[in-house]
N, C-alpha and C positions, 0 to 999 in steps of 0.2 A: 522460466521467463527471463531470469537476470542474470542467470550465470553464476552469483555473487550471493553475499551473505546476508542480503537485505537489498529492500526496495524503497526509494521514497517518492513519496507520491505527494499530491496535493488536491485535494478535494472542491467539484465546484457544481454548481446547477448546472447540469446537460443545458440549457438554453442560454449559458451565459457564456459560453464556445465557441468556436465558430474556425472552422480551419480554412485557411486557402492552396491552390497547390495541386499536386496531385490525391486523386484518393487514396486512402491509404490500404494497406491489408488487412486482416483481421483472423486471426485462432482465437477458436471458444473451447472451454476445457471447463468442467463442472465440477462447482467447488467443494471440497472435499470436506468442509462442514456444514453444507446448506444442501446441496446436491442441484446447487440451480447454478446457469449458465456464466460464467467469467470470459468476456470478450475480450482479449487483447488486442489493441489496432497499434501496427505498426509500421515503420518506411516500407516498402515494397526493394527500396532499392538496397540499404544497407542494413535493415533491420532492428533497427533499433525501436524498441519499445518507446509510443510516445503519449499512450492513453491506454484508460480499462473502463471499459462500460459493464455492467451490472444486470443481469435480470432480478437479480433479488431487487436492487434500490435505482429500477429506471430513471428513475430521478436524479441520479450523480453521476458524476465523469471524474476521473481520475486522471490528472496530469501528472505525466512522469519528471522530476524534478530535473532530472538529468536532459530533458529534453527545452528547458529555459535558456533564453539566453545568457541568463545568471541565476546560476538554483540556488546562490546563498541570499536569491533577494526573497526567500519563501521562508518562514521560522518552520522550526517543526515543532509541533504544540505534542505531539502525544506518538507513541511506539504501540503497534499493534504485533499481535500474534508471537510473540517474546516466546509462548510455551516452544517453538519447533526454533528459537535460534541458536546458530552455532554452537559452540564451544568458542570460545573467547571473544564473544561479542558483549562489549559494556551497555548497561543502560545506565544513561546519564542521570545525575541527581537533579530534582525539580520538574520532573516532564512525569507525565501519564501513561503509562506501563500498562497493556491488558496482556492478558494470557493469550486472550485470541483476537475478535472484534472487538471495539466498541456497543456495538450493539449485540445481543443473542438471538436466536433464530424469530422468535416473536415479536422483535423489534426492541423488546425491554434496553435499558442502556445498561453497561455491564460498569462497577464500581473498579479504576482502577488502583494499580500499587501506585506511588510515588517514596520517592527514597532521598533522605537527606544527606546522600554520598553516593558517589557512582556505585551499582551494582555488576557483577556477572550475572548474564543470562541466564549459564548455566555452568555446571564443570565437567569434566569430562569425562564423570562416572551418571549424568544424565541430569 
């Protein structure tokens, strides 16, 4: 979906939305730890990823940060799915680290790491 070594995103209630414009496109591709539907909607004309809709949590929309007119006006409060990143990807000190979700497939919230120095993801023996 990104190309890249990571995604940021920003979480919001589907009905606090609202786009104008042309409609956009949309690929669904089933997630590979739920097995439920991951919508992508994006430009039709250049492709850029600019939201992801959920069948697991119909309830949320996911804006893609990159698609703000200033994505450093968004904080990022927390890193998900750390376990599949790169090799030389840092997580930063202070922020909330999961291995995968936030949440586990029951909904339960998952406990995460936080580190009082920046960490490697990972290295390059895995």
């Amino acid at each position: 979906m990104t190309g890249s070594s990571s995604y940021a995103e920003s979480m919001y209630s589907v009905d606090a939305v609202q786009f104008s414009g042309e409609p956009m496109a949309r690929y669904s591709h089933a997630s590979e730890s739920s097995s439920k539907q991951v919508h992508v909607h994006f430009c039709p004309k250049c492709g850029t990823t600019i939201t992801l809709t959920f069948e697991r949590w119909p309830e949320y929309r996911a804006i893609s940060r990159g698609a703000f007119d200033d994505p450093n006006s968004v904080s990022i409060s927390s890193h998900i799915w750390t376990s599949s990143a790169q090799t030389g990807v840092v997580l930063p000190a202070g922020t909330d680290c999961f291995q995968f979700a936030r949440a586990d497939l029951t909904g339960s919230p998952q406990i995460p790491a936080r580190f009082d120095t920046p960490q490697m993801a990972r290295t390059s023996d895995g």
